[in-house]
Residue, then its C-alpha position, 0 to 999 in steps of 0.5 A: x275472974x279469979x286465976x283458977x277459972x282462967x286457967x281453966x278456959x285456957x286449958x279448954x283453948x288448948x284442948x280445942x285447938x290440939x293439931x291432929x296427927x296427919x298422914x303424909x301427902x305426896x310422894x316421899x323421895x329418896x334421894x341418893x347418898x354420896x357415893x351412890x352406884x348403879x351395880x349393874x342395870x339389865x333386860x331380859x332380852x335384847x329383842x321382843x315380840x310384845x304379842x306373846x312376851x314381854x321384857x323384864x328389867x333387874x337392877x341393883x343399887x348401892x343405895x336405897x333411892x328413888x329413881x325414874x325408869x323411862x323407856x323411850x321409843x327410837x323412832x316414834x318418840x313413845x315414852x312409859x315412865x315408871x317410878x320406884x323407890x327402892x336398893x333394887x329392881x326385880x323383874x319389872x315387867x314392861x308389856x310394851x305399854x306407853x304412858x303418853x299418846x304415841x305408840x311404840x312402832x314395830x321394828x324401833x329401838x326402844x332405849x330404857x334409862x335410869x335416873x335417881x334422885x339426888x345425883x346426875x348418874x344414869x344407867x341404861x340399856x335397849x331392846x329391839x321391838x319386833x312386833x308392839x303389843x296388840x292393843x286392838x285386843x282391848x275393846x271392840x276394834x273396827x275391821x282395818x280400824x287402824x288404817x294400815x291395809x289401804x287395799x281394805x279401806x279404799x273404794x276402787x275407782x274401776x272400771x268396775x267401780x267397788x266400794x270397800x268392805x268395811x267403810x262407806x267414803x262418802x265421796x264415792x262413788x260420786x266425788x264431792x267438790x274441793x275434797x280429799x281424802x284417804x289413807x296416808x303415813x306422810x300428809x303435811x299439816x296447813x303449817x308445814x308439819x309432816x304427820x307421822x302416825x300415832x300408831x302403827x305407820x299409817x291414819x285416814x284424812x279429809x281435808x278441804x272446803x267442801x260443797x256445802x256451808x257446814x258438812x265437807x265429807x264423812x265415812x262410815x264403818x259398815x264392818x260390823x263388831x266380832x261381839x254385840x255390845x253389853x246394853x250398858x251405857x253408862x260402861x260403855x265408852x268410844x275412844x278415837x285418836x284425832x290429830x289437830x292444827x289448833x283450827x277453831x273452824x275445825x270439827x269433828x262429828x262422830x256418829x253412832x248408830x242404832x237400829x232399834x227393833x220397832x213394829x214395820x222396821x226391819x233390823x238393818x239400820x234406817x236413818x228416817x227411822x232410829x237412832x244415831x247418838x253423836x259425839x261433837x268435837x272441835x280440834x283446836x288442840x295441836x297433834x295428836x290427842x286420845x277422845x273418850x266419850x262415855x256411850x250414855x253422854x253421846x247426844x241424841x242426833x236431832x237431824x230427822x232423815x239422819x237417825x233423828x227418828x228413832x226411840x231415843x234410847x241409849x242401847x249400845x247392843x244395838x249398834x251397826x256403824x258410825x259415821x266420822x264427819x268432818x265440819x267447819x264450825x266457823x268459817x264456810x269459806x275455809x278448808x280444814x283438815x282431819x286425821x283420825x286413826x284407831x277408833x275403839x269402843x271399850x267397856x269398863x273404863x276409857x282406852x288406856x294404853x298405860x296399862 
C-alpha cells in the first residue's frame, strides 16, 4: 500500500469520526463573583388576598447570578420554588401557587428568600396570607369536596335521622362494625403522627376492621357537577390527595359512575344496570400524596350488582357520583386507616397546583 493511499483512508478516518457540535444540556448557573450584593429585595405588599390579587417581587443585584426564590409557608410548610439567572428581578408574579404537595393556609406567614449560587449571602421578606388561591376553580370540584363544613358532609344522627346533601356514608343510617369514620383536622395516624391538612384545616377518614374480609366502608358523593363533563376520556383525569402510613393492607378503591341511557333505564344511575370505571390504589406510601388517573385508564368494575352491567364505555358526560372505598388488600384480621381530601376531576392535563 503506497503513502498517498494511506493518507487517503486516514483522511477518510478522520472525516468519519469528525465530533459534531452539540448543544449544552443541563442547566448553565451562574455563580456569584466576590463581592457580590443584594441592593435591595421587596414584595409588593405585606398582605395578600390571592382569590383577587397576587404579590409581585423586585430585586437588584450587584452581579449577574443564578439564584433560588423559595417561598415557604409559616404554618403549613408549603413551599414554591422558583429559579432564575439574572442582575435583577422584576415583577415576579407569586399567585400563591406551591410546588410541592401542601397547600398554603389561610392566615399563615408566608416568608420569601433569597439564595445565590456561589455565595452563602441571602435576603428575604414575608407577607401575611389573608385568603389562599381558589384552586377548586381549576376543574370540576365536588360541593364541600374540601371537607371544611362538616355541617354539609355529616349525616344527623336525629331524631329525625337526615342523610347529607352531598355525600351518602355508608355507615349510615345503619352503622357497620369496628368503623369510624368522618370529618377531622387533628386524627393521630397508627404510628402516633398528628395528621394536619394538606389543604385548608380539615379532610375525611374511615379507619377500622370492618365486617367483612375485604370491604370496611365507603361514601359517595351525590352532589352532582356545576357542568356536564366533555365526552373525552382521553382528556379527562380524576385527582384526589390521599394521606398514607406505608400499610401494604392499605387500600383504596375509587369508583366512578355512569348512568348510561339504554332502552327501559331510566336516567338516574342504577348499579345492576351500567357503568361504574375504578381506580385501585394501595397506600403504602407515608403522608400525604396527589392520585391522577386519566378518565379513559380507569377499569371497568367487574362486580354485576355494583355498575358491572353496563356498556362498557368510557363516557365521562355521563357521569352522576363516585364512591371512595376503603379495602384491606392483605390482611382481613387488621384495621387500616384512610384520609383522603380535595377530590377534582380535571381536563387538559392532571391537577397542578404549580401552576
Amino acid at each position: 500500500m503506497n503513502a498517498i493511499f494511506k493518507f487517503s483512508i486516514l483522511l477518510l478516518l478522520l472525516s468519519a469520526c469528525k465530533r459534531e457540535k452539540a448543544d449544552f444540556i443541563g442547566p448553565a448557573y451562574v455563580s456569584a463573583p466576590a463581592g457580590f450584593e443584594v441592593l435591595n429585595f421587596s414584595a409588593s405588599d405585606s398582605t395578600v388576598d390571592f382569590t383577587s390579587d397576587s404579590i409581585l417581587y423586585n430585586a437588584t443585584f450587584s452581579n449577574e447570578a443564578s439564584w433560588i426564590l423559595t417561598i415557604t409557608g409559616k404554618t403549613s410548610g408549603a413551599i414554591c420554588t422558583i429559579t432564575g439567572t439574572s442582575s435583577s428581578i422584576n415583577n415576579l408574579v407569586w399567585k400563591g401557587t406551591h410546588n410541592e404537595v401542601i397547600f398554603f393556609k389561610k392566615g399563615e406567614i408566608a416568608t420569601a428568600v433569597l439564595t445565590f449560587y456561589g455565595t452563602s449571602i441571602i435576603s428575604s421578606n414575608s407577607v401575611k396570607i389573608l385568603k389562599t388561591r381558589d384552586f377548586r376553580t381549576y376543574g370540576q370540584f365536588p360541593t364541600t369536596g374540601d371537607f371544611e363544613t362538616p355541617s354539609l358532609i355529616e349525616p344527623k344522627l336525629g331524631p329525625p335521622k337526615v342523610y347529607s346533601p352531598y355525600w351518602a356514608h355508608f355507615n349510615f343510617p345503619t352503622p357497620i362494625d369496628n368503623v369510624a369514620q368522618g370529618v377531622d383536622s387533628i386524627a393521630i395516624d397508627h404510628d402516633g403522627k398528628q395528621i394536619d391538612a394538606v389543604e385548608g384545616s380539615k379532610y375525611y377518614y374511615i379507619k377500622g376492621k370492618g365486617a367483612q374480609q375485604v370491604f370496611i366502608s365507603g361514601m359517595q358523593y351525590t352532589g352532582g357537577f356545576t357542568t356536564p363533563l366533555p365526552n373525552t376520556p382521553d382528556n379527562i383525569w380524576v385527582n384526589m390527595y390521599l394521606y398514607g402510613t406505608g400499610d401494604n393492607n392499605a387500600g383504596v378503591e375509587i369508583e366512578f359512575q355512569e348512568a348510561d341511557e339504554t332502552p327501559g333505564n331510566p336516567s338516574g344511575y342504577q348499579g345492576a344496570k351500567d357503568d361504574a370505571f375504578v381506580a385501585y390504589i394501595t397506600l403504602n406510601h407515608k403522608g400525604w400524596k396527589l392520585f391522577s388517573f386519566k378518565y379513559s385508564d380507569l377499569t371497568a368494575s367487574k362486580n354485576l350488582l355494583f355498575g358491572g352491567s353496563g356498556n362498557k364505555i368510557h363516557e365521562p358526560h355521563r357521569l352522576k357520583s363516585f364512591d371512595i372505598i376503603a379495602v384491606k388488600k392483605t390482611t382481613p384480621e387488621s384495621a387500616i386507616e384512610v384520609y383522603f381530601d380535595f377530590p377534582i376531576i380535571t381536563i387538559g392535563g392532571p391537577f397542578n397546583p404549580s401552576k
